[in-house]
SEKOL-784970 format. One line per 3 residues: number of its first residue (from 1); their letters; for each residue x, y, z of C-alpha. Coordinates in nm, 2 decimals, always signed. Example, Ala and Ser with C-alpha at 12.3 -4.5 7.8 and 13.67 -1.06 7.14 Angstrom:
! residues 2
1	as	+1.23 -0.45 +0.78 ~ +1.37 -0.11 +0.71
! end
This chain:
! residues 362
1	xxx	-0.13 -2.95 +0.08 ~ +0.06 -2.94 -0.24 ~ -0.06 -3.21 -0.50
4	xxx	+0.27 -3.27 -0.74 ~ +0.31 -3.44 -1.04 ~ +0.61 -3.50 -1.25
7	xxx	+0.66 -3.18 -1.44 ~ +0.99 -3.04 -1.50 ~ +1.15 -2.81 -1.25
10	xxx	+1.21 -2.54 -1.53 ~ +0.85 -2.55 -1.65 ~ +0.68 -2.55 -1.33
13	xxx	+0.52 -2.35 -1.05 ~ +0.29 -2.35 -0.75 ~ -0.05 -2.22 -0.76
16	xxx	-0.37 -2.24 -0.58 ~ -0.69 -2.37 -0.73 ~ -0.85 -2.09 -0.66
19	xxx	-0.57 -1.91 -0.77 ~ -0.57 -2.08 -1.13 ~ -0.95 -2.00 -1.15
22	xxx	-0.88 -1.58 -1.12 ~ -0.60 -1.63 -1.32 ~ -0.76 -1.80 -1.65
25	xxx	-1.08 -1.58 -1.59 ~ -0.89 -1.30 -1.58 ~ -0.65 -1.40 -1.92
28	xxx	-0.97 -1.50 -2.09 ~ -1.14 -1.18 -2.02 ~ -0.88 -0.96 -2.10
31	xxx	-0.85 -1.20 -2.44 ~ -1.22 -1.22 -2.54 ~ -1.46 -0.88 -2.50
34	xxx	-1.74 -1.05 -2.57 ~ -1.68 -1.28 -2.19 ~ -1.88 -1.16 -1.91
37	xxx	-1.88 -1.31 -1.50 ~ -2.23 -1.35 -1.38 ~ -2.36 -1.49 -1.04
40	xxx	-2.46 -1.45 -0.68 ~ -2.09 -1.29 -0.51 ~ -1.89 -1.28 -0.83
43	xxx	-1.81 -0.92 -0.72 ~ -1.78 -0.95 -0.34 ~ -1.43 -0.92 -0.22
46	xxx	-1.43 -1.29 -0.13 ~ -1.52 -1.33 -0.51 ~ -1.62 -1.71 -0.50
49	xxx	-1.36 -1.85 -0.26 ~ -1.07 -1.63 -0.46 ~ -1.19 -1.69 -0.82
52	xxx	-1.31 -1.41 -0.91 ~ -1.12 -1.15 -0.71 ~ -1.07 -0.80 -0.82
55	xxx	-1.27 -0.89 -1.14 ~ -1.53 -0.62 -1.07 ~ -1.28 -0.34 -1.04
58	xxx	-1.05 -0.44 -1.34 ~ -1.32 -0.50 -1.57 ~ -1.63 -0.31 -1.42
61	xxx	-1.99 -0.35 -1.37 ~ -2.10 -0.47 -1.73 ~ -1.86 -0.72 -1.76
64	xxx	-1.87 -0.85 -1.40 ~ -2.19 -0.84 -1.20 ~ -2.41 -0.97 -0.88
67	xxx	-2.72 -1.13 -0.96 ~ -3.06 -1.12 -0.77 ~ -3.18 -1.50 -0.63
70	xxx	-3.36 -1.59 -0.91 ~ -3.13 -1.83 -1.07 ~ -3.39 -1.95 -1.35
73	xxx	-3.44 -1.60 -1.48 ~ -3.06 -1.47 -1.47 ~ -2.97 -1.84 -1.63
76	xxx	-3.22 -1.73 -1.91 ~ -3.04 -1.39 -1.94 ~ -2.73 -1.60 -1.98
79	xxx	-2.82 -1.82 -2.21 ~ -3.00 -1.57 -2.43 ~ -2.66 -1.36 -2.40
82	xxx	-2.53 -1.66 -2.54 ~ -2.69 -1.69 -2.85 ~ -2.62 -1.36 -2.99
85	xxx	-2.26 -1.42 -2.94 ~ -2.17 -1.33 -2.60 ~ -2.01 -1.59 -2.36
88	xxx	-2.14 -1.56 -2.02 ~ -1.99 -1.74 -1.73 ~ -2.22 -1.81 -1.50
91	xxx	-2.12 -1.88 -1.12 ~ -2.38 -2.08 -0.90 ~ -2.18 -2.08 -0.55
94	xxx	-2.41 -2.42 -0.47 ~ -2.44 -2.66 -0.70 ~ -2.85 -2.71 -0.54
97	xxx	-2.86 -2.33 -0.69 ~ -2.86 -2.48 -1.05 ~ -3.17 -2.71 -0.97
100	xxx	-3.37 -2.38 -1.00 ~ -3.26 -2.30 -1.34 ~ -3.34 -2.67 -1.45
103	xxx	-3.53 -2.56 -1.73 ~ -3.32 -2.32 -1.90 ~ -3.03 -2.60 -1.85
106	xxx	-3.17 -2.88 -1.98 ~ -3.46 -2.80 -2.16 ~ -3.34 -2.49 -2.36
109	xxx	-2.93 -2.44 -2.37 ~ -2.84 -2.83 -2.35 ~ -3.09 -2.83 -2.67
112	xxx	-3.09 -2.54 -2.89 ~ -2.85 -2.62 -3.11 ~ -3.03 -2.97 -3.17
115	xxx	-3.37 -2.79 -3.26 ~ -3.22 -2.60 -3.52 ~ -2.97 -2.76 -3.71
118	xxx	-2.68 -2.63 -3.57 ~ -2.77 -2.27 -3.66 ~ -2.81 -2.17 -3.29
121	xxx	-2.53 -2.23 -3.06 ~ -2.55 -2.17 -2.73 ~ -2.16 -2.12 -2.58
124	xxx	-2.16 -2.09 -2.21 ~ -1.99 -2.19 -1.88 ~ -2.19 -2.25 -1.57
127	xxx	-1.99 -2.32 -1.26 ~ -2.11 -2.55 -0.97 ~ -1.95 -2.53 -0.67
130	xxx	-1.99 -2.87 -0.44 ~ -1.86 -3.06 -0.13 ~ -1.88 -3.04 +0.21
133	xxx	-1.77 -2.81 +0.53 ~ -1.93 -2.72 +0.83 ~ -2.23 -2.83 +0.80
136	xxx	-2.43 -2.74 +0.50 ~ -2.68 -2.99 +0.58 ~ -2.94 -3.14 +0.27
139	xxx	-3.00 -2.86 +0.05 ~ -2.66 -2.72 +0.01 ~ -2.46 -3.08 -0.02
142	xxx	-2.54 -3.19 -0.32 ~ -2.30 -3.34 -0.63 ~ -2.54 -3.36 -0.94
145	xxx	-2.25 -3.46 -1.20 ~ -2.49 -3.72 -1.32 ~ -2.77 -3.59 -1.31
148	xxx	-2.61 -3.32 -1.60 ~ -2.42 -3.57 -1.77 ~ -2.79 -3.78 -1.82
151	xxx	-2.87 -3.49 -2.08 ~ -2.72 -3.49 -2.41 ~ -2.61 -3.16 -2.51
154	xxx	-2.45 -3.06 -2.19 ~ -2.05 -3.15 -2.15 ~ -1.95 -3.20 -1.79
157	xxx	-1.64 -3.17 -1.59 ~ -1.48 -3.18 -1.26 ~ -1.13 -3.05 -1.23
160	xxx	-0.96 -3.19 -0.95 ~ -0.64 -3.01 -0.96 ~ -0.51 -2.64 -1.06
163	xxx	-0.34 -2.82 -1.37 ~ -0.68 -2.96 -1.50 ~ -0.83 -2.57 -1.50
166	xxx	-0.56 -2.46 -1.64 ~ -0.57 -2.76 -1.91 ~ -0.92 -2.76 -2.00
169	xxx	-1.13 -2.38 -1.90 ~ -0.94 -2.15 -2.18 ~ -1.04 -2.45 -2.45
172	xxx	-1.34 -2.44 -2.33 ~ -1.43 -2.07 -2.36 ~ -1.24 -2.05 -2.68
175	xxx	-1.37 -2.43 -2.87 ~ -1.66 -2.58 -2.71 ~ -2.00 -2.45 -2.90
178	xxx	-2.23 -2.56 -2.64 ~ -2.33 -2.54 -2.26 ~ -2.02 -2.67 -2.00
181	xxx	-2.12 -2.75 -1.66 ~ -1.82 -2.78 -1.45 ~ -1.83 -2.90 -1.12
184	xxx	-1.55 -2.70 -0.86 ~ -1.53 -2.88 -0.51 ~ -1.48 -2.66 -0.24
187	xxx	-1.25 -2.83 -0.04 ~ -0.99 -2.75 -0.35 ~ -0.99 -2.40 -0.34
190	xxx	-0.72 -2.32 -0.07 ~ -0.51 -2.64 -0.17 ~ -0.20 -2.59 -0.35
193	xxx	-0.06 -2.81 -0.70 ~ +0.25 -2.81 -0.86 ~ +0.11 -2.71 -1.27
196	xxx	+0.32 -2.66 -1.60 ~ +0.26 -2.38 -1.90 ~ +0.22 -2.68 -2.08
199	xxx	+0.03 -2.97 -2.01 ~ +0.14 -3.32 -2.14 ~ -0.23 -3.41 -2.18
202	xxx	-0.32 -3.47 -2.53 ~ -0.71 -3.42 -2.53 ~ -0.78 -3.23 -2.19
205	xxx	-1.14 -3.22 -2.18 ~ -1.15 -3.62 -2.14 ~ -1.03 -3.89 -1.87
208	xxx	-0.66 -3.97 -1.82 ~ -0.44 -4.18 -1.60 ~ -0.29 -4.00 -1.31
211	xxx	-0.09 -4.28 -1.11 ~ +0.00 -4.59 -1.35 ~ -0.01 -4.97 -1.16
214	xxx	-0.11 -5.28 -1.20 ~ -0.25 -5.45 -0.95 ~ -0.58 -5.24 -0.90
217	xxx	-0.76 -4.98 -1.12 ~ -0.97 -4.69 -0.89 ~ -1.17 -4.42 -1.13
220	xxx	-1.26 -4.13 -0.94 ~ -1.35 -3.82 -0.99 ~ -1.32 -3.46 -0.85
223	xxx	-1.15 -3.40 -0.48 ~ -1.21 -3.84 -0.48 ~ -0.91 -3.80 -0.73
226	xxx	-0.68 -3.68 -0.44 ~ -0.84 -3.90 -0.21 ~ -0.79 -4.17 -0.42
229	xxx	-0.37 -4.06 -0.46 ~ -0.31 -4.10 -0.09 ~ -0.47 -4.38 -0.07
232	xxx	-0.28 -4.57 -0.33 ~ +0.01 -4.42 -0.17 ~ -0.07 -4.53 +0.19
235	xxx	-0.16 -4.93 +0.01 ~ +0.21 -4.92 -0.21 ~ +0.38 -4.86 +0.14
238	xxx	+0.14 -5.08 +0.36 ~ +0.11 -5.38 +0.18 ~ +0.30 -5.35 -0.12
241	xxx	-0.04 -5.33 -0.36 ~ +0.03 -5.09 -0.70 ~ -0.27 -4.88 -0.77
244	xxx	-0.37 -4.73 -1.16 ~ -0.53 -4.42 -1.08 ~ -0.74 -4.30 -1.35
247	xxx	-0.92 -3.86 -1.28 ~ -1.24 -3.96 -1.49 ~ -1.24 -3.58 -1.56
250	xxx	-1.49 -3.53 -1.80 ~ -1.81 -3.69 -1.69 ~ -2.00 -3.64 -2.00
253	xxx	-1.70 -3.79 -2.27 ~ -1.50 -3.99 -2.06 ~ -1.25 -4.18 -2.23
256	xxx	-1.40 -4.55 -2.19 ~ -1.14 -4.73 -2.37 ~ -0.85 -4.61 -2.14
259	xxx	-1.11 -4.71 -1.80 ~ -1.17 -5.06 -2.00 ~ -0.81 -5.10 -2.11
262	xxx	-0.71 -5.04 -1.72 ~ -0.91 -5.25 -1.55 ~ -0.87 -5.54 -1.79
265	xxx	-0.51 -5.50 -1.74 ~ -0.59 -5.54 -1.35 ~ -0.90 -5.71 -1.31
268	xxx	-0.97 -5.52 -1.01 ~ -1.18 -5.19 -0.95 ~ -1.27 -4.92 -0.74
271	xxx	-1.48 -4.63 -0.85 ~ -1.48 -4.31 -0.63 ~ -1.74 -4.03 -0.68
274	xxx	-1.85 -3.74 -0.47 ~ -2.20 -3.86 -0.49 ~ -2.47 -4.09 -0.45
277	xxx	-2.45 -4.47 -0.60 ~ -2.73 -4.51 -0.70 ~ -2.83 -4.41 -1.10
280	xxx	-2.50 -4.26 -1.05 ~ -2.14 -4.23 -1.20 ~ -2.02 -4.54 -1.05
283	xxx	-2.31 -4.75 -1.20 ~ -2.23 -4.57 -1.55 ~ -1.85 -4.71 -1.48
286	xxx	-1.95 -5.03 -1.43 ~ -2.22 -5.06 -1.70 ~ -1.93 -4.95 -1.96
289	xxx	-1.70 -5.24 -1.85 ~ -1.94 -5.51 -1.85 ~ -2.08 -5.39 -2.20
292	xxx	-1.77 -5.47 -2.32 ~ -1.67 -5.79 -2.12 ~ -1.79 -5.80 -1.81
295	xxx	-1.50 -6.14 -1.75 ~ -1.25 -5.90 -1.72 ~ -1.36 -5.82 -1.33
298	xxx	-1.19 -6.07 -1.14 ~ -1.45 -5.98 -0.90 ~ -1.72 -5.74 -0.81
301	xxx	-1.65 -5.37 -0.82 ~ -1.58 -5.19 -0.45 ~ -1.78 -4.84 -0.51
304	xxx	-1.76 -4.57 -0.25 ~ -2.01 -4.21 -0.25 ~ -2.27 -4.06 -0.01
307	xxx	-2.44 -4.21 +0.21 ~ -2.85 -4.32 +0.05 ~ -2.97 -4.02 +0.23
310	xxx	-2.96 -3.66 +0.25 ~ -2.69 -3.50 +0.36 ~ -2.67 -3.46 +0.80
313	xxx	-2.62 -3.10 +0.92 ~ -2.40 -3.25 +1.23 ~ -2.02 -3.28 +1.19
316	xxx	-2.04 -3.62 +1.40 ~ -2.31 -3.76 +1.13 ~ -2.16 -3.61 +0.84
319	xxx	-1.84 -3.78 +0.90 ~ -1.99 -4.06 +0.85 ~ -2.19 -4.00 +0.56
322	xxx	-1.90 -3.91 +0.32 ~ -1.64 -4.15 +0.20 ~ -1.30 -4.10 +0.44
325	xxx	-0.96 -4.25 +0.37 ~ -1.02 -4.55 +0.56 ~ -1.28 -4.66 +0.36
328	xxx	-1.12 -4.56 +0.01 ~ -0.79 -4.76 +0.15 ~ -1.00 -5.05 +0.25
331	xxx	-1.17 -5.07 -0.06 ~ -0.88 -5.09 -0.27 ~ -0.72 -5.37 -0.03
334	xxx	-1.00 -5.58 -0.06 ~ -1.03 -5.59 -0.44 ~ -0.66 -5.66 -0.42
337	xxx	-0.61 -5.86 -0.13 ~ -0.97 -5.98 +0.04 ~ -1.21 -5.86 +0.29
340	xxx	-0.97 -6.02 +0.52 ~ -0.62 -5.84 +0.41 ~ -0.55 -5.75 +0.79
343	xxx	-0.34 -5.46 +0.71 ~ -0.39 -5.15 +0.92 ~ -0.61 -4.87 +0.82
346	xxx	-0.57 -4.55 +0.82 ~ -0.74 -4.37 +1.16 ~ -0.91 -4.05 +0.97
349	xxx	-1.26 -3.99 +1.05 ~ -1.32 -3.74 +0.74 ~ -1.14 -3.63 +0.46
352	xxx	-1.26 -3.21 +0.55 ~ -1.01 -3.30 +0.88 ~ -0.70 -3.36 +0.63
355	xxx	-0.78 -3.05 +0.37 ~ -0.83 -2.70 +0.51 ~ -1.09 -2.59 +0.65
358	xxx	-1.43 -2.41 +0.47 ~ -1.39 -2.05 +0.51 ~ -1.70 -1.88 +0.37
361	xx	-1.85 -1.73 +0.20 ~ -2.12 -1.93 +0.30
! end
């Protein structure tokens, strides 16, 4: 799959996600001596679905390294890296990983800098990897973008494309003082993007609009962003409906006045998130709009996420506990047309049948 934008012929190429990933870790090493790659398969030779391939051997054992399971005592050695100037990268290939480094997360990097004045700074990149495949069942499922972006302290991200890595991980690691959580979907890896040297994104570590319209306005976030393309694709053709797409990008500093501005142009919205609804990012969407005037909503919000309930192991369950492209498709006809629009939905059954297949690691 090859997710395009309008970028110049001359200024543009093709590159995996993954791809991107070993790419800017690799510039940014070979830039800064002071980075480091830490995690559990960092130095395998699937390195992270691709990301950190060949790292090991290019930059050696001190710079790029395994780590035992004990993910709230290596997240300590991290963080304490961090504050004597070192910028550790630190790879969690679940997401569920992280909730066993909780306290060094939330209770010590997200607030060091707040304890002491701004004297300490604790610079650092975790990567969670998320989403679905095979079967990962309940404790390997999980999308806690919320639950991160609760904290203040701790910036959150979730590139959905190969452009938004490129745009936003080199600022990160060379600007951002504190603790970045970004959140890498798994079913983006293998999937190919059209990406330019130079992005026409002012402020990349913020929301933007990806697909202008202005009939309905869906804020999603992560592989939902892509999700959320074909499906405004799939309405324009079907029923003639024009879709504002907005990638919410940063979950932490979202750009609220661009989501307001959107959907008071349209009236009409549709949130898409990778994870639960409840306490979630979609109620954080909503809250924002209605702070400022809830009488732009012509009428309630469609929101689509996981199921309320862990995740199934089964493929046949699992199907139906994640969002597919019938329901994102339905939900934007309905706020533009009615529960009763009649137009013909899309037959897919799940979203993992359209992108390619997991591949390990695990």
């Amino acid at each position: 799959m090859n997710a395009s934008s309008s970028i110049p012929a001359s200024d543009a190429r093709v590159v995996s996600y993954a791809q991107v990933l070993l790419e800017t870790m690799d510039s940014t090493m070979a830039e800064h001596s002071n980075v480091f790659l830490m995690g559990q398969g960092v130095d395998d030779f699937k390195g992270i679905f691709g990301s950190t391939t060949g790292l090991a051997a290019k930059y050696g054992s001190d710079r790029v390294f395994d780590v035992p399971l004990m993910e709230e005592g290596m997240t300590g050695i991290a963080l304490g890296a961090a504050l004597v100037g070192d910028y550790p990268v630190m790879t969690h290939i679940r997401a569920d990983f992280a909730f066993l480094a909780m306290n060094q997360i939330v209770n010590l990097a997200s607030k060091y800098s707040y304890m002491f004045g701004g004297i300490m700074r604790c610079p650092m990149l975790i990567r969670l990897v998320v989403g679905r495949s095979w079967g990962q069942g309940a404790q390997h499922s999980q999308s806690p973008q919320a639950t991160f972006a609760h904290y203040p302290g701790l910036t959150v991200v979730m590139p959905s494309s190969s452009q938004s890595i490129l745009d936003m991980y080199p600022k990160i690691i060379n600007r951002c003082p504190g603790p970045v959580i970004s959140i890498e979907h798994r079913l983006l890896y293998n999937l190919d993007f059209t990406v330019a040297k130079q992005s026409a994104r002012g402020d990349s570590l913020t929301s933007y609009v990806l697909r202008p319209g202005r009939d309905v306005t869906v804020v999603a976030t992560s592989i939902m962003v892509l999700e959320a393309m074909r499906a405004a694709s799939y309405a324009a053709e079907r029923a003639g409906v024009d879709v504002e797409v907005i990638d919410l990008n940063s979950i932490s500093h979202p750009d609220w006045d661009l989501v307001f501005n959107s959907v008071r142009k349209t009236g009409r919205l549709v949130i898409a998130d990778t994870s639960w609804l409840e306490y979630g990012v979609a109620g954080e969407v909503v809250r924002q709009i209605v702070l400022r005037d809830p009488s732009v909503l012509k009428q309630p919000p469609s929101m689509l996420g996981m199921a309320p309930a862990p995740c199934p192991t089964a493929k046949s369950l699992e199907d139906l506990y994640y969002p597919s492209q019938h329901d994102t498709v339905n939900g934007i006809l309905v706020q533009a047309l009615g529960p009763d629009h009649g137009v013909e939905l899309p037959s897919e059954a799940s979203m993992a049948d359209v992108y390619k297949r997991f591949r390990g690691p695990f």
